[in-house]
C-alpha positions in Angstrom: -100.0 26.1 -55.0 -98.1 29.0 -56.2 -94.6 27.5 -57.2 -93.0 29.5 -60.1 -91.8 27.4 -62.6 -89.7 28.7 -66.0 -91.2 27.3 -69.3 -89.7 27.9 -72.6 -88.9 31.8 -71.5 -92.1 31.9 -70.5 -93.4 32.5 -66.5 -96.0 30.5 -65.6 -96.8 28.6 -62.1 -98.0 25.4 -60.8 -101.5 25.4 -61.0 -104.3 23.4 -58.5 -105.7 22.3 -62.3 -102.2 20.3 -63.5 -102.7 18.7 -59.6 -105.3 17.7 -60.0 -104.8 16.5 -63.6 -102.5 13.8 -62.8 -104.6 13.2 -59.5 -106.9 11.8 -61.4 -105.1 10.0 -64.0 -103.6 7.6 -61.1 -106.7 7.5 -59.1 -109.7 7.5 -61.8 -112.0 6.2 -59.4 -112.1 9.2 -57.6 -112.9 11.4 -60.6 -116.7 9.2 -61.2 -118.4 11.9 -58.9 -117.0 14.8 -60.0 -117.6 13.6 -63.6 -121.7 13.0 -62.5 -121.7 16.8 -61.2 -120.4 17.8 -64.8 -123.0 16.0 -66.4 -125.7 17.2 -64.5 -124.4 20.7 -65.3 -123.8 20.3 -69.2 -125.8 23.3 -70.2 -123.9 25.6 -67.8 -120.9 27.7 -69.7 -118.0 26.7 -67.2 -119.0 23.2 -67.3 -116.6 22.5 -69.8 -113.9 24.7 -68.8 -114.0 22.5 -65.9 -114.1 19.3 -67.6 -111.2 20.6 -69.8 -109.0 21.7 -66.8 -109.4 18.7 -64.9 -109.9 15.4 -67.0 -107.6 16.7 -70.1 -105.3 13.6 -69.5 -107.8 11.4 -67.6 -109.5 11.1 -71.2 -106.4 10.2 -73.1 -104.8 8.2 -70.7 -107.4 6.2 -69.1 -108.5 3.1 -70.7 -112.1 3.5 -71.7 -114.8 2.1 -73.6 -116.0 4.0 -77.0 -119.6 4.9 -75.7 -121.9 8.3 -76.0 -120.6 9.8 -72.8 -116.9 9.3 -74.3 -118.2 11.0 -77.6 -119.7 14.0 -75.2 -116.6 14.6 -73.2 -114.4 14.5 -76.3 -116.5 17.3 -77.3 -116.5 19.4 -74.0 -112.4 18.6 -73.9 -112.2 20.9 -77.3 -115.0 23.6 -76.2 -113.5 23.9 -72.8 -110.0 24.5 -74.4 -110.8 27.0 -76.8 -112.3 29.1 -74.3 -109.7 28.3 -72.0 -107.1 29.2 -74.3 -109.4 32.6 -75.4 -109.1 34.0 -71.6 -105.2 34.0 -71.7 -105.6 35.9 -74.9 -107.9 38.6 -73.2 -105.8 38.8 -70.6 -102.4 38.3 -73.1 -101.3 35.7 -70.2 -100.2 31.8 -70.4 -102.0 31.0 -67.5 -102.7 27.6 -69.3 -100.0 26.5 -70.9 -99.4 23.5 -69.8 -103.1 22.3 -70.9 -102.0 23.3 -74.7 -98.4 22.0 -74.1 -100.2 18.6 -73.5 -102.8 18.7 -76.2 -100.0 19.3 -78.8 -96.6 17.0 -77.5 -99.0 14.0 -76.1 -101.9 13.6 -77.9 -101.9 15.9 -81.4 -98.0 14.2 -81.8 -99.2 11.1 -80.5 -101.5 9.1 -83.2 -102.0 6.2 -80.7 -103.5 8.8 -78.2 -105.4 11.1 -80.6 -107.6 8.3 -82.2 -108.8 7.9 -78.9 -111.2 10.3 -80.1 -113.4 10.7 -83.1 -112.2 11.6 -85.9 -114.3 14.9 -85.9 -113.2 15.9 -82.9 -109.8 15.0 -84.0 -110.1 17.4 -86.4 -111.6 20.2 -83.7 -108.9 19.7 -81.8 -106.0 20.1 -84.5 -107.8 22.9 -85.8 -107.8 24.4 -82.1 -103.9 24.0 -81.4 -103.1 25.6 -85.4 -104.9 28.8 -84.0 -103.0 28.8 -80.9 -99.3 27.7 -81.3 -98.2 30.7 -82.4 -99.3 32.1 -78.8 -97.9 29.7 -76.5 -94.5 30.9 -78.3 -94.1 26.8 -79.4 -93.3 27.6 -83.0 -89.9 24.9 -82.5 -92.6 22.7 -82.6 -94.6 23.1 -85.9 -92.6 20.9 -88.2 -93.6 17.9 -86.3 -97.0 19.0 -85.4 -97.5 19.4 -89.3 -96.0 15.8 -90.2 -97.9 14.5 -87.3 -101.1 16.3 -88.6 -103.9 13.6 -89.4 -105.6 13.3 -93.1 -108.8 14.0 -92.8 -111.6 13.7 -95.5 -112.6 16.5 -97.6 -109.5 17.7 -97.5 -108.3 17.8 -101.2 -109.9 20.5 -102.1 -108.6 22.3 -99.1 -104.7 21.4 -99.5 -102.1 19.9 -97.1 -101.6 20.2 -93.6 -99.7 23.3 -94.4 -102.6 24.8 -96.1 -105.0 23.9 -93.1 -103.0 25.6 -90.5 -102.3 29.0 -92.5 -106.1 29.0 -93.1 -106.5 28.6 -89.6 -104.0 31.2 -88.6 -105.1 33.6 -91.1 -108.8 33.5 -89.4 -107.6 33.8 -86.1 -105.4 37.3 -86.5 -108.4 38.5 -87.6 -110.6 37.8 -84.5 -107.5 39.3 -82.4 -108.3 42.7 -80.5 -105.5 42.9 -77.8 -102.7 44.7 -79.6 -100.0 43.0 -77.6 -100.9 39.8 -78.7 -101.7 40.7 -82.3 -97.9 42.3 -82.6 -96.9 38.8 -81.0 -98.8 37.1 -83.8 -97.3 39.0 -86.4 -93.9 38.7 -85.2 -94.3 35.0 -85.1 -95.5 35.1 -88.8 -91.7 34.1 -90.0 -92.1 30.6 -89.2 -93.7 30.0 -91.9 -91.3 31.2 -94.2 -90.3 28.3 -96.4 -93.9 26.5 -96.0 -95.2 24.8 -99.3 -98.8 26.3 -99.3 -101.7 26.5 -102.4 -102.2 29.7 -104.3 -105.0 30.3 -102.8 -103.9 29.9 -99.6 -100.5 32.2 -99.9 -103.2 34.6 -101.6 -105.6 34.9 -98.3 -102.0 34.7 -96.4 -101.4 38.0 -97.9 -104.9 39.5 -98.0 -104.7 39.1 -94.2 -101.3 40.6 -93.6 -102.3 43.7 -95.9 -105.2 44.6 -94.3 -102.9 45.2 -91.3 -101.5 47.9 -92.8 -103.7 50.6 -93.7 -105.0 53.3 -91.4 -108.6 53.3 -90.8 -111.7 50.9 -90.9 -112.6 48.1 -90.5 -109.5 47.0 -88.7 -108.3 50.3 -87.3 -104.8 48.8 -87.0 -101.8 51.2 -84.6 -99.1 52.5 -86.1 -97.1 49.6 -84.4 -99.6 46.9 -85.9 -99.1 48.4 -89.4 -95.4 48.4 -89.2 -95.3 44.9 -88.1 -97.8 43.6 -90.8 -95.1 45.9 -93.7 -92.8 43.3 -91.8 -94.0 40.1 -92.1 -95.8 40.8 -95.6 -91.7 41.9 -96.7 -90.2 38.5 -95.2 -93.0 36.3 -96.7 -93.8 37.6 -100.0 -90.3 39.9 -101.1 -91.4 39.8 -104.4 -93.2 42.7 -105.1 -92.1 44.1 -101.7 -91.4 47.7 -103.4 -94.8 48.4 -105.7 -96.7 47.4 -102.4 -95.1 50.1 -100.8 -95.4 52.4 -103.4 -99.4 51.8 -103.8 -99.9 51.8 -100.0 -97.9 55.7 -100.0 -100.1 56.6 -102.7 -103.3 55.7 -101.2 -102.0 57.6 -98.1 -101.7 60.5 -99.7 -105.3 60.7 -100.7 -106.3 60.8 -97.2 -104.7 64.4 -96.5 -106.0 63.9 -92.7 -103.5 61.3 -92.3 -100.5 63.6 -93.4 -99.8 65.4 -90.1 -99.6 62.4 -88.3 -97.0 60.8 -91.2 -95.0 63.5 -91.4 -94.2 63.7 -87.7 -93.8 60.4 -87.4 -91.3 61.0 -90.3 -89.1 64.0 -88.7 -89.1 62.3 -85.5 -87.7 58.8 -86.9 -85.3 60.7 -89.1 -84.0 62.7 -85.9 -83.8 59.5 -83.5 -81.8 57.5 -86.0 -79.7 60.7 -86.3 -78.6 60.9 -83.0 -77.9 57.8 -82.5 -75.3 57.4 -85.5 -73.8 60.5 -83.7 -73.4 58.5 -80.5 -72.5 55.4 -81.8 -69.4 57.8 -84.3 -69.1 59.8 -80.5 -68.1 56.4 -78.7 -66.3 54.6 -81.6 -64.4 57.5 -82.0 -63.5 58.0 -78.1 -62.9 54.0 -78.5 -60.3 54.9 -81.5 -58.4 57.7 -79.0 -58.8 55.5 -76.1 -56.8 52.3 -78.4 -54.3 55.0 -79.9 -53.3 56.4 -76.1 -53.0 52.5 -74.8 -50.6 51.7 -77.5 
């Protein structure tokens, strides 16, 4: 069922999944034998993608009783997702957007739904959707995913929920590999300017943005990466935002194998914003003759 739908800017489609989703929230009867073949086929990898895809809302929205079996597929919901969600990365796709779309607005934003589960897996699964909102481009919707975030224990020496989801983000940009999604990341960094975080916290915030912006191991970032990183490190933290440069030019220069690159890269920036401030003072000067003649 390939009918293209528009979601937030973003292309996606109708998927047999999302059919089958709501399939079996009005009929759960039919789900029981589908549900036995997952079970028989727990230690198989796709099992829980499966599960994931097809009873996401079934669990939440499906009056059950608190038993093992609810305690396993709670688990295999937030195992199936984060692999899920780790194939669109791969493949810098939203393919399954509407699976995180529903984990974040109807249960993570719904307390009623979300202690449906246990409060580990609570915890799992808002840990899961901080590494991943930034992806599914629903950064409108952090705010209220961070009041609606849930206090769990042992968080004190952690910080807030503000604290939790940095930490999170911070770990996942550095697991990234596909450089379209890492710039994407990065350029999605400027929502959290204004956040209240911990020292520590703004500290590994930065330590993670800095390491995106030298040339060489271990990250090996591109020249687009690095630039990107200089741009989000400049938003966040301003103060400071001319030493850093300084230091990072002079640790460039003791790397003479990097100059040739730098200096082209130089000349040819220089001569592109050149010519164009001599077309835009060609046209706004053809748009000043052009006025004059009118008149």
């Amino acid at each position: 069922m390939d009918e293209d739908v528009q979601n937030d800017g973003i292309g996606s489609c109708l998927c047999f999944y999302d059919v089958l989703a709501n399939h079996y929230v009005h009929m759960p009867d039919n789900s029981e034998s589908v549900r036995n073949l997952i079970v028989q086929l727990w230690s198989q990898s796709f099992a829980s993608h499966i599960f994931a895809l097809l009873f996401h809302k079934w669990l939440f929205e499906v009056p059950l009783e608190i038993s093992e079996a609810h305690l396993r597929y709670a688990s295999a919901l937030v195992q199936g997702a984060t692999n899920i969600f780790w194939l669109d990365i791969q493949t810098n796709s939203r393919h399954f957007l509407s699976l995180f779309r529903y984990l974040l607005e109807d249960v993570a934003m719904v307390p009623m739904k979300l202690s449906k589960i246990p409060v580990q897996t609570q915890r799992d699964l808002c840990l899961l959707l901080s590494r991943f909102i930034f992806f599914y481009n629903l950064v409108d919707k952090l705010e209220s995913f961070l009041k609606h975030f849930p206090v769990f224990p042992n968080t004190l020496f952690v910080g807030g929920p503000s604290d939790i989801f940095v930490i999170e983000l911070t770990d996942q940009l550095q697991k990234l590999k596909v450089e379209p999604v890492l710039l994407h990341y990065l350029s999605q960094t400027r929502a959290l300017k204004g956040l209240e975080l911990r020292m520590s916290t703004s500290t590994r915030l930065k330590a993670c943005l800095y390491s995106f912006t030298s040339p060489g191991g271990p990250m090996y970032p591109t020249r687009s990466v690095r630039h990107a990183a200089w741009d989000a490190l400049d938003l966040l933290f301003p103060v400071g935002q001319y030493p850093r440069h300084l230091i990072s030019l002079f640790f460039r220069l003791l790397y003479p194998w990097y100059w040739p690159s730098s200096c082209w890269n130089f000349i040819k920036s220089c001569v592109t914003a050149l010519f164009y401030s001599m077309v835009r003072l060609i046209f706004s000067s053809w748009e000043k003759v052009w006025k004059s003649k009118n008149h």
